[in-house]
C-alpha positions as CSV (number, residue, x, y, z in Angstrom):
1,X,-65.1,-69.8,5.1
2,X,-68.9,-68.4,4.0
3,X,-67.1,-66.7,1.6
4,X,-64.9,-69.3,-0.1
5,X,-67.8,-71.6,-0.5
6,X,-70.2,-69.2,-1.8
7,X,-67.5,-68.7,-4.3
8,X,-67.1,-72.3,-4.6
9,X,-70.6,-73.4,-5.5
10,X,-70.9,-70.3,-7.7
11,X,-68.0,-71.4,-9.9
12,X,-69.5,-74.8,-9.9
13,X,-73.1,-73.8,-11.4
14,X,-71.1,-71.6,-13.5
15,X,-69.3,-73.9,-14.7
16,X,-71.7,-76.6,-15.5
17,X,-74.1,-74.0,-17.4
18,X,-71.1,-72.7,-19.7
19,X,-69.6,-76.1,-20.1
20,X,-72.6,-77.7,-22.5
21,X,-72.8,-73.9,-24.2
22,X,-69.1,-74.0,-24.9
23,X,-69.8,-77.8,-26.6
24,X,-72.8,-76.8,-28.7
25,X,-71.1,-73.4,-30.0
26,X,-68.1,-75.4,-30.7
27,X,-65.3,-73.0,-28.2
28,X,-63.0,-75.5,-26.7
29,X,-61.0,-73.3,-25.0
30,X,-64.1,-71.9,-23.1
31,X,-65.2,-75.6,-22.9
32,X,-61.6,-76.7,-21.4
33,X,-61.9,-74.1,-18.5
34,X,-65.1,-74.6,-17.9
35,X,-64.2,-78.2,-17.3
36,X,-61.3,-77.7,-15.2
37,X,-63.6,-75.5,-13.0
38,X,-65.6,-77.9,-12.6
39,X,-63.1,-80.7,-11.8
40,X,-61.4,-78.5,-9.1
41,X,-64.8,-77.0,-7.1
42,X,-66.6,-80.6,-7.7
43,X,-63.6,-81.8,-5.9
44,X,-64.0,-79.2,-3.4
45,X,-67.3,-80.0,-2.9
46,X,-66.6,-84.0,-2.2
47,X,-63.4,-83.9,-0.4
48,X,-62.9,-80.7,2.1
49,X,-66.9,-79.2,2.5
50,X,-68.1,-82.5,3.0
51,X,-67.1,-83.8,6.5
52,X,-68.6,-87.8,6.1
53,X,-66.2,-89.5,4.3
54,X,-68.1,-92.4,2.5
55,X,-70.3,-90.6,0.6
56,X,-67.7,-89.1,-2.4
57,X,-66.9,-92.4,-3.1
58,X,-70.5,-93.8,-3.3
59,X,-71.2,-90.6,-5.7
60,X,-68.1,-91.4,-7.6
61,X,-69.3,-95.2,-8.2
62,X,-72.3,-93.6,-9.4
63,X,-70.7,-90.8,-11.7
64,X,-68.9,-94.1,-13.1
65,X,-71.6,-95.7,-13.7
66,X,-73.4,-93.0,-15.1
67,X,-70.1,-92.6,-17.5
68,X,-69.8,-96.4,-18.7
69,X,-73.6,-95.9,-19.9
70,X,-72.9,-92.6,-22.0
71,X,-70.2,-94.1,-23.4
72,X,-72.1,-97.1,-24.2
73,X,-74.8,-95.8,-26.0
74,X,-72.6,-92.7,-28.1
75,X,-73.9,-90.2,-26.1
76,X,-71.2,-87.4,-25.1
77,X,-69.6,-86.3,-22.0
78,X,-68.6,-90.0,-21.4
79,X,-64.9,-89.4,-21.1
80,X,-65.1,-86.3,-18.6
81,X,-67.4,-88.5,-16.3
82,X,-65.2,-91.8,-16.4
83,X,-61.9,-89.4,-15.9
84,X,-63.4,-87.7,-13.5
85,X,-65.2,-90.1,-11.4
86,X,-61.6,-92.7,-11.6
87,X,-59.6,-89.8,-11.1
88,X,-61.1,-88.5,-8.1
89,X,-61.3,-91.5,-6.7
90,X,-57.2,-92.3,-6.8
91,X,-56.8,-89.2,-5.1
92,X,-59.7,-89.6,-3.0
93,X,-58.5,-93.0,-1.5
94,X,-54.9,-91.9,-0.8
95,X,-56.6,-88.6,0.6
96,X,-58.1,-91.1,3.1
97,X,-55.0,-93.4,3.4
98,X,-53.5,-90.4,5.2
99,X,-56.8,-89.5,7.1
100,X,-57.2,-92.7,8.5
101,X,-54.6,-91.9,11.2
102,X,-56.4,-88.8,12.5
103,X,-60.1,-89.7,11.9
104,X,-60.1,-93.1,13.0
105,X,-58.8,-93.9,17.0
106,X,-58.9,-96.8,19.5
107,X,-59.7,-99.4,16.7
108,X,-56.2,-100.7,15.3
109,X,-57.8,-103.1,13.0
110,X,-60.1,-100.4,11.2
111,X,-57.0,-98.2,10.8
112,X,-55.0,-101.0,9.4
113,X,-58.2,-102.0,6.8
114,X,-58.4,-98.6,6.1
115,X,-54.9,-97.6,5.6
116,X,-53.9,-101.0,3.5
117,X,-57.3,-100.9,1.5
118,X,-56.9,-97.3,0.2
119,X,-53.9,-97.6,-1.0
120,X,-55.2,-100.6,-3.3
121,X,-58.3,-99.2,-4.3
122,X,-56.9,-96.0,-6.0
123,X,-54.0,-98.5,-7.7
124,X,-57.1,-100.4,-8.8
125,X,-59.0,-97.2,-9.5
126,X,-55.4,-96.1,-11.6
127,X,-55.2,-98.9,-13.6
128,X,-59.1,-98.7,-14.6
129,X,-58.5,-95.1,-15.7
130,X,-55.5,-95.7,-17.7
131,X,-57.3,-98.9,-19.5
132,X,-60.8,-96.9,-19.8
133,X,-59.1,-94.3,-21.6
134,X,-56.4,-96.2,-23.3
135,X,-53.4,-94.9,-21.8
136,X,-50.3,-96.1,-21.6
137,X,-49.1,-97.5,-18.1
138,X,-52.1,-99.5,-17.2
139,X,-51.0,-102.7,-16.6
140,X,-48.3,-101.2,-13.9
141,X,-50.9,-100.0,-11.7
142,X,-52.6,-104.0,-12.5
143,X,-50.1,-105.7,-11.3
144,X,-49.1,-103.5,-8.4
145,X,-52.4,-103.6,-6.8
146,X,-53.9,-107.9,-7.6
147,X,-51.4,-109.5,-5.6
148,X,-52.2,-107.4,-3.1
149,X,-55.7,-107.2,-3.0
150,X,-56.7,-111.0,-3.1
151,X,-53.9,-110.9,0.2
152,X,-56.0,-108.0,1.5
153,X,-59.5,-109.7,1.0
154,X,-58.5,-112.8,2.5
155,X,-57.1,-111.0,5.7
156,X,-60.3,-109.5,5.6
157,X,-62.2,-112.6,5.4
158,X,-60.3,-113.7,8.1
159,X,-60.0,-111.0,10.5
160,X,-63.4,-109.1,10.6
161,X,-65.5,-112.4,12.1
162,X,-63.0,-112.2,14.5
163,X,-62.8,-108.5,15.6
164,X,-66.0,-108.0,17.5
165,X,-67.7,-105.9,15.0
166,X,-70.8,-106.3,16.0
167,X,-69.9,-103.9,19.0
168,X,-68.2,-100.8,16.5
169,X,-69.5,-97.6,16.8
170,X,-71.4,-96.1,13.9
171,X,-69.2,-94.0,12.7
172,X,-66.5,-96.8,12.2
173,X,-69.2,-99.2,10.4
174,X,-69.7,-96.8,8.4
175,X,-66.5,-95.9,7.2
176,X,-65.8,-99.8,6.9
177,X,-68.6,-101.0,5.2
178,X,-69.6,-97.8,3.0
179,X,-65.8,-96.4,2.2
180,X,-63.9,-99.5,1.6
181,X,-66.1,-102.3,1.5
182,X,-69.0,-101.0,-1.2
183,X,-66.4,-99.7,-3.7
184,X,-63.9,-103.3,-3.0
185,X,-66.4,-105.3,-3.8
186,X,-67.6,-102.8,-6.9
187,X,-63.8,-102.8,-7.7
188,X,-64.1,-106.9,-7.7
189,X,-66.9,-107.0,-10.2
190,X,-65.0,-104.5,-12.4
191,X,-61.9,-106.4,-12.5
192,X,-63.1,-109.9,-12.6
193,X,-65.2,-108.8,-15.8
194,X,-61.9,-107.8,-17.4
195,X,-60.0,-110.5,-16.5
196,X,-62.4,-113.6,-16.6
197,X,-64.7,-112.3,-19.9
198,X,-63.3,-112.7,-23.5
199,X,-61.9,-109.6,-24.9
200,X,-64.2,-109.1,-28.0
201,X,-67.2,-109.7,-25.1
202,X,-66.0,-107.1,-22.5
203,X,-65.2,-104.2,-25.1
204,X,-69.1,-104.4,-26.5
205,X,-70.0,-104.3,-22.9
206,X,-67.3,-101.2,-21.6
207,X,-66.5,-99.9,-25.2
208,X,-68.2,-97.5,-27.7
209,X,-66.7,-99.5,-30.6
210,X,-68.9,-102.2,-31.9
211,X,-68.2,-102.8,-35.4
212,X,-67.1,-106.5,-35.0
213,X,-69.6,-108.8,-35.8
214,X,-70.7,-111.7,-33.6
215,X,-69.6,-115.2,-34.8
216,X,-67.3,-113.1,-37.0
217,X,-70.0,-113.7,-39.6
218,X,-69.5,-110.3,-41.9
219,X,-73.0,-109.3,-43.5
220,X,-72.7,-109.3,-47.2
221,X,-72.6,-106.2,-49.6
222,X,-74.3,-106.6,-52.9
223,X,-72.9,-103.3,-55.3
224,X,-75.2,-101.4,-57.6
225,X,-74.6,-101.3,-61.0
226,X,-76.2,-99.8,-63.5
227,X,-78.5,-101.7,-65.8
228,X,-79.7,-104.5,-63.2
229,X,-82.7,-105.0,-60.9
């Protein structure tokens, strides 16, 4: 096991060293593997070296974050951070869908918010990839996973005053509040923006494109011609 991760985090600094080198000398095929490297030993890294389970999603938010701001203000490696951090994060939630059953014990409720939730945070997390990057398919993942989380939030609104929490161990506070609860309501946020804010507003806030003018007032162009002043 020694082994494998020293090979592991070697391919990872590797990979981050080579992957810049490979964009300024213009290789993409060095670039490409460099940044599939990196996807598969970051991924590593998040999801089978690291044994607390809230803390690749709270670096994924932040990756995200990190990716809506390059892409923002032109600067590259937007895209690789925004695919990476969303996709990650689908696979990291139904990862712990199927965990929750061996990880969490004696606490029906936690396993049922923790089951239930995953599986609506990486159709959330799916559809904000997909409409991130344009893909087609987006608004399957949309409306498989709304109904279902304003249903879940209000069973959690109902149920958690309810359940004693207060007297949860650590570990299951934890996992509540830092792996489901930080990225739903960071989830909420995201998705209210793009439902509730005009279109033209929330692609100047999420979108590199900004070539329409406010007001659509359009400045005007005076030609140069030869001969005037």
């Amino acid at each position: 096991m020694k082994i494998f991760k020293r090979i592991v985090y070697a391919l990872l600094i590797l990979s981050i060293v080579i992957f810049p080198l490979a964009i300024i000398y213009d290789v993409p095929i060095i670039g490409m593997s460099a940044f599939i490297t990196f996807g598969i030993t970051i991924f590593i890294c998040l999801f089978v070296f690291n044994k607390k389970i809230d803390i690749p999603f709270l670096i994924l938010i932040g990756a995200f974050l990190t990716g809506l701001i390059f892409k923002r203000l032109h600067w590259p490696g937007a895209g690789p951070l925004i695919v990476l951090s969303t996709g990650f994060s689908v696979i990291g939630f139904l990862m712990l869908s199927v965990r929750s059953f061996f990880i969490i014990k004696q606490n029906r409720l936690l396993l049922s918010l923790v089951f239930v939730c995953s599986i609506i945070l990486a159709f959330i997390n799916a559809q904000l990839l997909f409409t991130m990057m344009r893909w087609p398919g987006a608004g399957f993942f949309g409306y498989k996973a709304i109904i279902p989380y304003l249903i879940a939030s209000l069973f959690i609104i109902i149920s958690i005053p309810n359940s004693n929490f207060i007297d949860w161990s650590k570990e299951h506070k934890r996992i509540l509040l830092r792996a489901i609860f930080v990225p739903w309501l960071f989830m909420f946020v995201i998705t209210s923006m793009q439902i509730l804010l005009p279109e033209g507003v929330y692609t100047n806030i999420f979108s590199e494109n900004t070539s329409e003018e406010n007001w659509k007032m359009v400045d005007y162009e005076i030609p140069s011609r030869e001969g005037l002043k």
